[in-house]
N, C-alpha and C positions, 0 to 999 in steps of 0.2 A: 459581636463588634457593632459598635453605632456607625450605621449608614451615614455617609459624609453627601452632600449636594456640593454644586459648586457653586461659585459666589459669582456668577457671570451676570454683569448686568444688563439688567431684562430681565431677569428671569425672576416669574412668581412663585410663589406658594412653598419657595423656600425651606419655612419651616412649619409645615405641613405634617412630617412625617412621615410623606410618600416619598415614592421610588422617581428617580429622574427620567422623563420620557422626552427620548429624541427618534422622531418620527417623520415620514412624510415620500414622496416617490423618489426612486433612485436614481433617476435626473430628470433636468430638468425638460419636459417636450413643447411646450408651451407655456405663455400665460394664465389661460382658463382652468389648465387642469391644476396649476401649481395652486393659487388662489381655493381652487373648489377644494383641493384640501385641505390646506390650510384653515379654512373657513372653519372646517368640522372638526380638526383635531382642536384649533384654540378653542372652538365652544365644550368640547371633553375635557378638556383641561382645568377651564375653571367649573364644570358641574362639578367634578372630583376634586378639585383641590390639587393637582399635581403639576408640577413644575414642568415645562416643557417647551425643546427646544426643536426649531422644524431643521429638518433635512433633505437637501436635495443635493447631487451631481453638478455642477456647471457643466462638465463635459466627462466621458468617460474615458477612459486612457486604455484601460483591461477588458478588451475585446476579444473574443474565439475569434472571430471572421473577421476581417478587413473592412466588409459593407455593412459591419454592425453597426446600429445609429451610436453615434458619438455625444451630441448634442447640436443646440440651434444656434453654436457660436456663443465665445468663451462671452464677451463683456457683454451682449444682452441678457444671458442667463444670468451671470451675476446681479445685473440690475433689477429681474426679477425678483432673485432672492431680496435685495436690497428692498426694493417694494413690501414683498411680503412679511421683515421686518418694522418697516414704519407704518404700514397698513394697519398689524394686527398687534403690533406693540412685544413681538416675541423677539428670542435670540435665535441666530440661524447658523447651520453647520454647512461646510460645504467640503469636500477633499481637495487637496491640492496633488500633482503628481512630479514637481521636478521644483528648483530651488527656487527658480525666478516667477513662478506662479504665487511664491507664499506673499509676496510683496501688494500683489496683483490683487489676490482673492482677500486678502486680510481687510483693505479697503472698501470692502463691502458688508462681509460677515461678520458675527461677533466668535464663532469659533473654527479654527482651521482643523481638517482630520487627515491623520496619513493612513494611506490605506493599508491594509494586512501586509501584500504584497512588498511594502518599501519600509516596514518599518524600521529596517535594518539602515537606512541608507543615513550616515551621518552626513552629509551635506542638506540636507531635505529636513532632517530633525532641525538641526541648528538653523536653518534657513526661517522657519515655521517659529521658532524658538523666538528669536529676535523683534519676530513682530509685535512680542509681548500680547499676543491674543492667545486666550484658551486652546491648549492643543490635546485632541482625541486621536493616543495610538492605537491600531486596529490591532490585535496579537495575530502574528504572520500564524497559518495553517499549518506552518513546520517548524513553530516555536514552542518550549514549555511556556507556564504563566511566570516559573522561576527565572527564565533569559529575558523575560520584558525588565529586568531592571535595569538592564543597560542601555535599555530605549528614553528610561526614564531619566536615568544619571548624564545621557547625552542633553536632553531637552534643558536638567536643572544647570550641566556645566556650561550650556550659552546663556544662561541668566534666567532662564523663566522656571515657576514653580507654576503653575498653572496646567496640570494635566490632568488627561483622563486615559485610564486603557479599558479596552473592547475585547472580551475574551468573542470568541464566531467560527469555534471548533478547530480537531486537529486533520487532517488527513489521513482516511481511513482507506488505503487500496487506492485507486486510481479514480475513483467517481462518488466516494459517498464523503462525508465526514461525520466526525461523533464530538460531542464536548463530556470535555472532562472536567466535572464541578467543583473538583480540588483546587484549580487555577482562581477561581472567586478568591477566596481567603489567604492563597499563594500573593497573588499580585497585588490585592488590600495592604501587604507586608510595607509595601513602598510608600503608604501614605496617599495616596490618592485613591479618588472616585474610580471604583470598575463598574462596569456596563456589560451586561450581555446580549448580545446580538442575538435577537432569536427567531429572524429571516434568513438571514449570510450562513447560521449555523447547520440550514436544514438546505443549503445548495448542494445539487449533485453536479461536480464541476465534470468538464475532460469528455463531456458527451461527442461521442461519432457524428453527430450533425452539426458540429458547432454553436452550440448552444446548451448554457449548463439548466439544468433541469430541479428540480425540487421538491419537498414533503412538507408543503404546507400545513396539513393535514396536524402535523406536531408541534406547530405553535406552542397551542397552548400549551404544551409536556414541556417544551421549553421554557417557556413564562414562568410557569409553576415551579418549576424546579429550581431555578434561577432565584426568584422571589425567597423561596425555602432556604436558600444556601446564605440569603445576605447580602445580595447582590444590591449595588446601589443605584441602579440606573437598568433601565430596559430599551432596546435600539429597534424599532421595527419599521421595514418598507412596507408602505401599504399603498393603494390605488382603488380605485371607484371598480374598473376591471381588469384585475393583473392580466388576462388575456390577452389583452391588447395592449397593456405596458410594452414601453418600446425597449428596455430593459429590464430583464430579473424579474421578469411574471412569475415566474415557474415558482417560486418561493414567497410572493411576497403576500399581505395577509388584505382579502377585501375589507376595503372603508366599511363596509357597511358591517364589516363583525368587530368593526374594533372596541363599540364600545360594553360591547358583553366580555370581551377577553379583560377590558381596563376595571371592571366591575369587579373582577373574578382577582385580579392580582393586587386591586386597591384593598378588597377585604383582607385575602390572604398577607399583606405587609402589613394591615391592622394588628393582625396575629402576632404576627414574628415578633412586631414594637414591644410586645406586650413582656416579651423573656429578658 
């Protein structure tokens, strides 16, 4: 199957023949750090040719602990985002979590994303739908890739054709997850762009300290496999030092490897083009 891109605009390299890359910290903590990577993923972007779209949190909704950082306040992070839009000339993704956010955040971003967690919730699709901004469903952990078409048929019956879904594993026991790479070519069924997640994939959620944990280490197994299957798009958290990410350390991939990982999966989609 020919990989589809999406027609968001802003968005370069198009028709490139690369895989869609939406990338960047899983929210927002400040402005230096958002910017610092920003900086580096748009410069990987045009060395290779790949279209990409940054990503950050405005604020987090899905917290273990109650004094998990949230964010620095809903409308200055957005306006960062905004910034690092006009700054760097990219499109920018951000989640939204309840109806009256989609109104909010659409005014800033060029694509709205619901998270795994809510992708069920028809008020929130249609809400997101309306705005007539590109909308990125996340596939719920306790979804096949076959039940996202009701996610999809909600978003087309409020008027927007404009999706993408995020396969980011199923629920495996109480603390690991696994992906199933049947759902790639499953959820392609529906006519849109699929993405795989291949930070979110490798969370070990439900941890005893409050705090979900991670196997970063499988990246790459995921990139690569992802890439192999046909996948149109790749979604990775990354940071300068997941360490010290104030969200979702435990999985997300250091800036400083990302562009031996984009080397590695820009050739191997050379490959795939080729069948």
């Amino acid at each position: 199957m020919k990989q589809k891109t999406p027609d968001i605009p802003g968005l370069k390299y198009g028709d490139s023949g690369n895989f869609l890359l939406i990338a960047g910290p899983c929210v927002v903590e400040n402005e230096d750090i958002v910017f610092r990577i920003a900086e580096r993923l748009v410069k990987l972007s045009d060395k290779y040719s790949i279209p990409f779209i940054f990503k950050s949190s405005y604020r987090k909704a899905n917290r273990s602990k109650a004094e998990s950082f949230t964010g620095i306040g809903d409308i200055r992070a957005l306006e960062i985002l905004a910034e690092v839009k006009k700054h760097f000339s990219v499109p920018v993704i951000t989640d939204i979590h309840n109806p009256s956010e989609a109104g909010i955040a659409s005014g800033y971003v060029d694509v709205l994303q619901i998270p795994a967690f809510l992708c069920r919730q028809t008020d929130l699709l249609e809400a997101a739908a309306i705005t007539e901004k590109w909308i990125n469903i996340k596939k719920g952990q306790f979804l096949s890739g076959a039940s996202m078409k009701f996610a999809v048929e909600k978003v087309r019956g409020a008027g927007n054709e404009k999706i993408m879904l995020t396969e980011r594993g199923n629920m495996f026991g109480y603390q690991d997850l696994v992906v199933d790479f049947r759902n790639i070519p499953v959820m392609q069924k529906n006519g849109v762009p699929v993405i795989m997640d291949i930070t979110h994939s490798l969370q070990q959620p439900n941890q005893a300290r409050g705090v979900s944990g991670g196997n970063p280490e499988m990246i790459e197994t995921i990139g690569k496999a992802a890439i192999s299957a046909g996948v149109d798009g790749i979604f990775i958290e990354t940071h300068p030092d997941p360490a010290s990410a104030l969200s979702d350390g435990a999985n997300m991939l250091k800036l400083s490897k990302m562009e031996r990982l984009l080397i590695m999966l820009t050739a191997l989609r050379k490959t795939i083009n080729t069948f």
